[in-house]
C-alpha positions in Angstrom: 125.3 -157.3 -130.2 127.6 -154.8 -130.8 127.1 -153.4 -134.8 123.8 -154.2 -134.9 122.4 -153.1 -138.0 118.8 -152.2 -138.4 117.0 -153.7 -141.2 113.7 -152.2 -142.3 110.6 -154.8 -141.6 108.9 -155.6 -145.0 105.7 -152.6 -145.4 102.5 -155.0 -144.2 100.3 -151.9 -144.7 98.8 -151.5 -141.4 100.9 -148.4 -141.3 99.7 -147.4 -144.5 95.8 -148.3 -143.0 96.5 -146.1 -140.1 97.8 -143.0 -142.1 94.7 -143.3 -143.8 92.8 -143.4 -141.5 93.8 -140.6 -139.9 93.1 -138.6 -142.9 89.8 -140.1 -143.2 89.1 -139.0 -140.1 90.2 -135.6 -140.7 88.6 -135.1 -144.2 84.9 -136.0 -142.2 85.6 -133.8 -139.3 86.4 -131.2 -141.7 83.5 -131.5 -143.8 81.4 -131.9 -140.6 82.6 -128.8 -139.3 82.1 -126.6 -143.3 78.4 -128.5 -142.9 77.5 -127.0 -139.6 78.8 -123.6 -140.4 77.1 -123.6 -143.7 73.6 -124.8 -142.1 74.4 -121.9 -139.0 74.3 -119.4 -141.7 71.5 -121.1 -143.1 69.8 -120.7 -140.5 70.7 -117.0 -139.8 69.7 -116.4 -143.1 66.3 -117.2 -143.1 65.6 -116.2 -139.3 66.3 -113.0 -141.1 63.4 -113.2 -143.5 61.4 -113.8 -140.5 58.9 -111.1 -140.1 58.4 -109.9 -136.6 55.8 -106.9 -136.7 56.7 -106.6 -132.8 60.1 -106.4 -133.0 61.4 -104.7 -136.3 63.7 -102.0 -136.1 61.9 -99.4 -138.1 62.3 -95.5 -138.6 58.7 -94.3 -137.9 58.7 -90.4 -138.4 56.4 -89.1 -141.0 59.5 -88.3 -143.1 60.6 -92.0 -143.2 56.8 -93.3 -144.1 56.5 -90.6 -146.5 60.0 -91.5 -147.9 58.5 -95.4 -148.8 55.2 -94.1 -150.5 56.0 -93.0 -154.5 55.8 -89.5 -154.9 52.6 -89.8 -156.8 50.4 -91.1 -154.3 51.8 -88.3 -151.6 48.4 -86.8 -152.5 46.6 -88.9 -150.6 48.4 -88.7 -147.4 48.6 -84.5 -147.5 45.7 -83.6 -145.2 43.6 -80.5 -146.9 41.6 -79.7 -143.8 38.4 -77.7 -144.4 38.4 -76.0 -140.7 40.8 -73.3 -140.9 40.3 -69.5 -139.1 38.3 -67.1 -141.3 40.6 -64.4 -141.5 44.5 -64.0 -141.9 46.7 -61.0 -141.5 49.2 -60.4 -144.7 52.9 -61.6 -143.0 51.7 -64.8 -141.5 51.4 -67.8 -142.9 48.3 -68.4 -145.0 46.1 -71.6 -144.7 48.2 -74.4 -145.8 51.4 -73.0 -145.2 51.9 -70.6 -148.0 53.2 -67.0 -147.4 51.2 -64.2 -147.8 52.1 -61.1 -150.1 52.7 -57.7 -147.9 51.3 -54.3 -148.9 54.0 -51.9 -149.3 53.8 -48.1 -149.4 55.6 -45.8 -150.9 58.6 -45.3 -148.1 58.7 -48.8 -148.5 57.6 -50.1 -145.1 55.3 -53.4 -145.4 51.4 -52.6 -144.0 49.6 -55.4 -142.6 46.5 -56.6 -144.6 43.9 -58.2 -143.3 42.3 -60.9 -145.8 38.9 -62.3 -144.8 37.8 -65.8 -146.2 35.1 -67.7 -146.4 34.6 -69.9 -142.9 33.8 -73.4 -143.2 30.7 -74.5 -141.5 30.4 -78.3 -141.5 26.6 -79.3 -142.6 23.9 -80.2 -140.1 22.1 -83.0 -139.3 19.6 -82.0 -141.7 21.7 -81.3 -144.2 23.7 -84.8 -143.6 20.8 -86.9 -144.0 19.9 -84.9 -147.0 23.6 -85.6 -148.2 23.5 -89.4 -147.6 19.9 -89.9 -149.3 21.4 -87.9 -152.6 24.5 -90.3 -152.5 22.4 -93.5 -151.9 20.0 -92.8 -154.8 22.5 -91.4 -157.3 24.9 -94.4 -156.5 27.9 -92.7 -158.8 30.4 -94.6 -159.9 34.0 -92.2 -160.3 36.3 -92.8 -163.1 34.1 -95.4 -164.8 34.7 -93.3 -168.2 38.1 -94.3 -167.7 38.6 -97.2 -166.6 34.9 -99.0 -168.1 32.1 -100.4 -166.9 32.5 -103.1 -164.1 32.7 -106.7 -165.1 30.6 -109.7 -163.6 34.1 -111.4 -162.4 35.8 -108.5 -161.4 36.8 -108.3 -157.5 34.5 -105.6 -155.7 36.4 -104.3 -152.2 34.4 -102.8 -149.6 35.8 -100.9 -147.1 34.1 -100.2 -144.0 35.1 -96.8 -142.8 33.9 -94.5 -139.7 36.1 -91.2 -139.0 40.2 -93.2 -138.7 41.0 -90.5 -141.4 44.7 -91.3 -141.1 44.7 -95.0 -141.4 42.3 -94.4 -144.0 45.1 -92.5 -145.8 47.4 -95.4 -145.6 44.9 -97.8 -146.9 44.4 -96.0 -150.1 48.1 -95.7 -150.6 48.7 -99.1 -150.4 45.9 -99.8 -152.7 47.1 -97.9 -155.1 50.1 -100.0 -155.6 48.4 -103.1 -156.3 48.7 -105.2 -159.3 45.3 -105.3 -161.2 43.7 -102.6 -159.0 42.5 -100.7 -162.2 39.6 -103.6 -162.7 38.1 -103.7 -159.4 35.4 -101.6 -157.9 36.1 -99.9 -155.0 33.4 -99.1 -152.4 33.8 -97.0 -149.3 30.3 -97.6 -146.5 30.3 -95.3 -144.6 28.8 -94.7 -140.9 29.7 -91.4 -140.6 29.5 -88.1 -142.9 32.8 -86.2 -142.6 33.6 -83.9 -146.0 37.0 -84.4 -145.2 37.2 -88.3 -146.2 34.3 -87.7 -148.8 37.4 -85.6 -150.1 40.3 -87.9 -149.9 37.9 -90.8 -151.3 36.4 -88.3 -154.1 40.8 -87.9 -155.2 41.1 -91.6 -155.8 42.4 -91.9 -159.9 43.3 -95.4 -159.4 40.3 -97.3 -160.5 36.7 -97.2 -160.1 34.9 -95.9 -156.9 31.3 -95.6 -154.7 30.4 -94.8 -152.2 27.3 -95.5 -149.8 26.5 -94.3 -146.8 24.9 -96.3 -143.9 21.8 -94.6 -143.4 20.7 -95.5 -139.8 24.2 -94.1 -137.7 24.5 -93.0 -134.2 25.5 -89.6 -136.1 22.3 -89.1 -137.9 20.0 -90.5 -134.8 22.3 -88.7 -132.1 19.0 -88.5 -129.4 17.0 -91.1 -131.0 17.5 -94.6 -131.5 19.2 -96.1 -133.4 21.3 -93.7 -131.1 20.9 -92.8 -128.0 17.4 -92.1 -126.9 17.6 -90.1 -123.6 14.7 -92.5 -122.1 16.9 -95.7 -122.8 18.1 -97.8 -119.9 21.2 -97.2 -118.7 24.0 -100.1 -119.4 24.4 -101.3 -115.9 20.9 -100.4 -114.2 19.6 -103.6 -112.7 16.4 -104.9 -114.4 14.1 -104.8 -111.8 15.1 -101.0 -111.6 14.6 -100.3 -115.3 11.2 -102.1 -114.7 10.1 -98.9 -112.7 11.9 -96.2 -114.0 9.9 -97.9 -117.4 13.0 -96.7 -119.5 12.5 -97.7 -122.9 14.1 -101.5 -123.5 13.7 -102.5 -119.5 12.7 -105.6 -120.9 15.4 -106.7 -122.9 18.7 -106.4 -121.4 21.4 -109.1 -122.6 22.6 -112.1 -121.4 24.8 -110.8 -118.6 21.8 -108.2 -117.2 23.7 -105.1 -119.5 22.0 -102.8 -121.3 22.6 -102.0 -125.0 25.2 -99.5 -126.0 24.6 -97.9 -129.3 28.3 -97.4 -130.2 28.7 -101.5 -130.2 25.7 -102.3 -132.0 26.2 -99.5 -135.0 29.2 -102.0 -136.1 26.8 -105.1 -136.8 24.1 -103.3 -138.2 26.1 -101.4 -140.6 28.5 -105.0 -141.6 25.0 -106.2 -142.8 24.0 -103.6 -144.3 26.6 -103.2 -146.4 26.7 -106.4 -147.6 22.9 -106.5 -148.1 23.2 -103.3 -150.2 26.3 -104.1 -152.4 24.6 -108.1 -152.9 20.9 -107.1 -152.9 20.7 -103.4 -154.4 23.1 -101.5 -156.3 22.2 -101.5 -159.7 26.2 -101.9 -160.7 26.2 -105.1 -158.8 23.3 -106.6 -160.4 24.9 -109.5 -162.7 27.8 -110.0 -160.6 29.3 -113.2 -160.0 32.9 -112.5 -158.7 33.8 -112.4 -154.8 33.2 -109.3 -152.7 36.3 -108.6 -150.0 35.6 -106.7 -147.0 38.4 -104.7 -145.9 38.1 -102.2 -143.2 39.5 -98.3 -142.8 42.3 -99.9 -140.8 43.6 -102.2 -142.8 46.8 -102.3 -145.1 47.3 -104.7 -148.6 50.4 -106.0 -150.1 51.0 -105.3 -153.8 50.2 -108.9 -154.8 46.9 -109.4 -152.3 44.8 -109.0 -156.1 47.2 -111.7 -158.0 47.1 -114.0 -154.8 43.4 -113.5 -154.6 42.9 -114.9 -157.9 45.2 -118.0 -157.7 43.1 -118.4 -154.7 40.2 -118.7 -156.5 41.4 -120.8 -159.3 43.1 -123.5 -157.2 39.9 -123.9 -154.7 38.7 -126.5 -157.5 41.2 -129.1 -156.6 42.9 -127.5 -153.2 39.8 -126.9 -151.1 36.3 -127.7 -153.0 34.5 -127.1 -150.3 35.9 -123.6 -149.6 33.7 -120.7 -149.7 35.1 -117.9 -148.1 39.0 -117.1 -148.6 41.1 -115.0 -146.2 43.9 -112.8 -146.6 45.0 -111.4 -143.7 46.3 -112.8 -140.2 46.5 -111.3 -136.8 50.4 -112.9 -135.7 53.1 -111.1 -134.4 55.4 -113.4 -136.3 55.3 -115.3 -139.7 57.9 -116.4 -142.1 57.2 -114.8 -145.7 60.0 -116.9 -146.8 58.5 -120.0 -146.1 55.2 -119.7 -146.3 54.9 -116.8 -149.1 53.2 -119.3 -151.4 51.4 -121.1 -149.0 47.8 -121.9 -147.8 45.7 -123.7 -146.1 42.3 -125.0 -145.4 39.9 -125.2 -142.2 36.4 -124.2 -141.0 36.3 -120.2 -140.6 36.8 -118.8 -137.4 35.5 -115.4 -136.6 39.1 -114.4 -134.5 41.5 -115.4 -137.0 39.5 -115.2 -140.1 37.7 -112.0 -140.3 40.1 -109.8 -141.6 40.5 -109.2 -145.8 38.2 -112.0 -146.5 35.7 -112.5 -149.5 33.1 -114.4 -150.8 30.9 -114.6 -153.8 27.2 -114.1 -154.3 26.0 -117.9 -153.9 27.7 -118.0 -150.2 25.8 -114.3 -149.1 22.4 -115.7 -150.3 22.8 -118.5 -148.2 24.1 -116.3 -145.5 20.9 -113.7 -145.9 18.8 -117.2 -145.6 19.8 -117.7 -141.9 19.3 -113.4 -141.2 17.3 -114.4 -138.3 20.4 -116.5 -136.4 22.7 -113.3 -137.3 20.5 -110.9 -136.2 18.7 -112.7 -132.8 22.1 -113.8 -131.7 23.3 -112.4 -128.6 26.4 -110.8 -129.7 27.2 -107.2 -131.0 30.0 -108.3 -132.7 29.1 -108.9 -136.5 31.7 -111.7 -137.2 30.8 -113.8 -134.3 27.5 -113.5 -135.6 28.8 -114.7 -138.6 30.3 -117.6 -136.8 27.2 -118.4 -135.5 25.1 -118.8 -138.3 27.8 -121.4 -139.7 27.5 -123.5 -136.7 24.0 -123.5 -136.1 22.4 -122.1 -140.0 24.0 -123.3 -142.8 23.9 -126.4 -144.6 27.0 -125.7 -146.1 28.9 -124.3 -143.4 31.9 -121.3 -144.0 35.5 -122.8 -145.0 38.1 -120.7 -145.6 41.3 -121.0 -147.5 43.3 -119.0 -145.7 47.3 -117.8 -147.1 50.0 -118.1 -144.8 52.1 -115.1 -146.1 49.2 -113.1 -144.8 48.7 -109.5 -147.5 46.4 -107.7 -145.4 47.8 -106.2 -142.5 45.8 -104.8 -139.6 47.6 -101.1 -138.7 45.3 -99.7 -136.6 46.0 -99.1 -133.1 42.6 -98.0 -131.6 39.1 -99.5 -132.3 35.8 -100.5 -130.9 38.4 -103.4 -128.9 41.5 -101.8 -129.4 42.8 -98.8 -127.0 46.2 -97.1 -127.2 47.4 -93.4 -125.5 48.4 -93.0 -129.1 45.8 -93.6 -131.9 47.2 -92.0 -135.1 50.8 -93.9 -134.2 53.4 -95.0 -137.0 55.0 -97.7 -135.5 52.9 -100.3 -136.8 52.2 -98.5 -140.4 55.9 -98.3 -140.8 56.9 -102.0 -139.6 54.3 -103.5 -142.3 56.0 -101.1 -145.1 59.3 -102.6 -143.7 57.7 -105.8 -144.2 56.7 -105.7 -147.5 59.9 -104.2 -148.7 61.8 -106.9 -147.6 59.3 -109.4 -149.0 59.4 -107.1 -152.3 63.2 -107.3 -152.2 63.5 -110.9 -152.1 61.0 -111.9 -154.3 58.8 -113.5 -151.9 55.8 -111.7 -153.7 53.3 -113.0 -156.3 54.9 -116.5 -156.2 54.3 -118.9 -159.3 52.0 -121.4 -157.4 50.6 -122.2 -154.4 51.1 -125.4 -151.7 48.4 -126.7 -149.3 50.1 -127.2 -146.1 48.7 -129.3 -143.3 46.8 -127.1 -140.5 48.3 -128.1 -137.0 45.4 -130.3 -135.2 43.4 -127.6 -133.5 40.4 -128.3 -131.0 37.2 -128.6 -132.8 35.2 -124.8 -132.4 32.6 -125.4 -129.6 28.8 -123.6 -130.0 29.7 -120.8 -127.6 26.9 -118.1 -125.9 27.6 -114.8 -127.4 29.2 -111.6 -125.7 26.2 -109.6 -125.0 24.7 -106.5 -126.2 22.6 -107.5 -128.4 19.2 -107.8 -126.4 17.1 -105.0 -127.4 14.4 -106.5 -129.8 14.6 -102.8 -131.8 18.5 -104.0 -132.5 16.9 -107.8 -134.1 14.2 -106.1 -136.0 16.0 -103.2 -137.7 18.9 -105.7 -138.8 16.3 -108.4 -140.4 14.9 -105.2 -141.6 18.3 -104.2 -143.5 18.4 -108.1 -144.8 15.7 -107.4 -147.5 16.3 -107.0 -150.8 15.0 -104.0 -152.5 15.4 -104.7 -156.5 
């Protein structure tokens, strides 16, 4: 066999097949491997859009805040204090901040002055009622010779406010910045008289403003009920004991044996207050027909909450006919605004979730006045569990909200009537929602072009429920149906 020569097989193409194959092969594990790198970084990139109010890394000095807010609306976060000393000595600093001039004689030396001014003296009771009655009866609206007479469709906001001056601050700022602010009305209720806010309110240039002032408070009735009458039952005294001492309500404690607590029950009686008397009395509200969204002093609004509002509206024809309450706001920790920035949807209203930046028009409050009696008997001091309850139980047409996902009403306050902190006039959380919306603003996930109904998760149906108490005195049921009545 020796000089064998080697003669090439004739090509059959299974070689050819294999080579290819193995580039095949290649080529799809290649693209595989771009796909899963491109969808990794997909996915970083929107867990990044991902808003985490409990986790964002924020800078939440007052420089920093200050630094987000346009140097316009600074006014309205400078405190200008009326309780200052009555006397200053030239040398030191004078009331808000500013140098005083020395006195200088003639070898030059600087002689102290002493300048006297006039002491603030906050008004007395007296003097507050008389305050409130002038305000009430005058019902002034600001700035209506510029920016005209309210029309039947504008929005009106009402904000409930007590004495959270700061949040209050923050509230105003960010309503300021609003698209279409300059056609609402803007009312403040008040529930406590403090010359202070009456100040900062009185400053607003933005739009139109009024204020009314809950006549019945806790402040105004310190040692008499509504507030605290010194022969009222003590909350905790057993019955059978209040039966002897004869303290005034020993008849009516609640449903767990307590008795009532006049700082939980000011917050029902002035909710329906203020709805009775923006609905049912002011003259400026007469003819209205547009919705009315209740807002509180703690509350914070994206720049588009106005334009959303109104797409809202418009879509509930085909979206959500039988939607008559719409909510802005949300209390999660976590929500994508790049998902679900231009998204809603529908389900019965439920007083946890639902109660915060909501609104309604005219034809759902006079159905809601019609059942007073279930809001005002039911044993509850809280005014939207109330309000829950007279859709389960009242209402023919019971309350269904459309509700956006991308909520634009934030909730900033960190101490309430069920909220307690060490730190009440914190940052942290007014910073994280600027941080919020400046990402949102950034990425265009604000005023989007349309809106999409998304399907709710299945949630378990709301069961009748018995209410959480304090709400047993019958002066509490008959001064609320009492504040139900219309007066025009």
């Amino acid at each position: 066999m020796r000089g064998r020569i080697l003669i090439p097989l004739p090509n059959t193409g299974s070689m050819g097949r294999k080579r290819n194959n193995f580039y095949m092969r290649s080529i799809f594990l290649l693209a595989l491997c771009i796909f899963g790198l491109l969808q990794y970084h997909n996915f970083n990139y929107l867990d990044s859009r991902d808003t985490v109010l409990g986790d964002a890394v924020t800078n939440d000095s007052d420089d920093a805040i200050l630094a987000m807010v346009p140097a316009p609306l600074h006014k309205y976060l400078t405190p200008h204090s009326r309780n200052h000393s009555g006397t200053a000595t030239t040398g030191t600093l004078g009331v808000l901040g500013a140098p005083l001039l020395l006195n200088s004689s003639s070898s030059g030396a600087a002689t102290a002055t002493t300048i006297s001014f006039d002491v603030y003296h906050p008004p007395n009771i007296s003097e507050i009622k008389r305050q409130i009655v002038k305000y009430n009866d005058m019902q002034l609206v600001l700035n209506e010779d510029t920016f005209g007479p309210l029309q039947n469709d504008s929005v009106i906001i009402v904000v409930q406010v007590h004495t959270r001056i700061t949040y209050l601050r923050h509230l105003i700022v960010s309503l300021a910045q609003a698209q279409d602010i300059t056609k609402v009305l803007l009312v403040f209720s008040h529930d406590y008289y403090d010359e202070d806010i009456n100040d900062l309110v009185q400053q607003i240039d933005f739009c139109k403003v009024l204020q009314i002032f809950y006549p019945y408070s806790i402040q105004t009735h310190p040692h008499e009920y509504p507030g605290v009458d010194p022969n009222d039952c003590q909350r905790n005294i057993k019955k059978d004991q209040a039966m002897i001492s004869n303290c005034n309500n020993a008849l009516y404690p609640d449903l767990y044996g307590h008795y009532r607590e006049a700082k939980f029950t000011q917050t029902k009686h002035h909710w329906i207050w203020k709805a009775n008397r923006v609905f049912n009395e002011l003259e400026v509200t007469r003819y209205h027909t547009g919705l009315v969204l209740f807002l509180e002093e703690d509350h914070y609004v994206a720049e588009d909450f106005l334009y959303l509002l109104a797409m809202m509206q418009k879509r509930t024809k085909d979206l959500c006919p039988q939607c008559n309450v719409l909510s802005l706001g949300t209390y999660l920790k976590t929500f994508n605004y790049y998902t679900y920035h231009s998204k809603v949807e529908v389900m019965p209203w439920v007083s946890s979730k639902h109660n915060m930046g909501f609104a309604f028009n005219r034809t759902t409050w006079t159905n809601i006045r019609k059942c007073a009696r279930h809001f005002c008997t039911y044993d509850d001091y809280n005014w939207d569990w109330s309000l829950q309850h007279v859709s389960q139980q009242c209402l023919q047409r019971k309350l269904h909200a459309m509700i956006v996902k991308g909520p634009r009403v934030f909730h900033i306050g960190e101490c309430g009537v069920h909220h307690k902190n060490k730190n009440c006039e914190s940052n942290q959380v007014i910073s994280k929602v600027q941080h919020v919306l400046r990402i949102a603003r950034t990425s265009h996930q604000l005023f989007p072009r349309s809106l999409t109904l998304t399907v709710p998760s299945l949630s378990k149906k709301t069961k009748l429920r018995k209410g959480n108490g304090g709400w047993g005195d019958l002066r509490d049921h008959e001064l609320c149906l009492n504040m139900t009545l219309a007066t025009r």
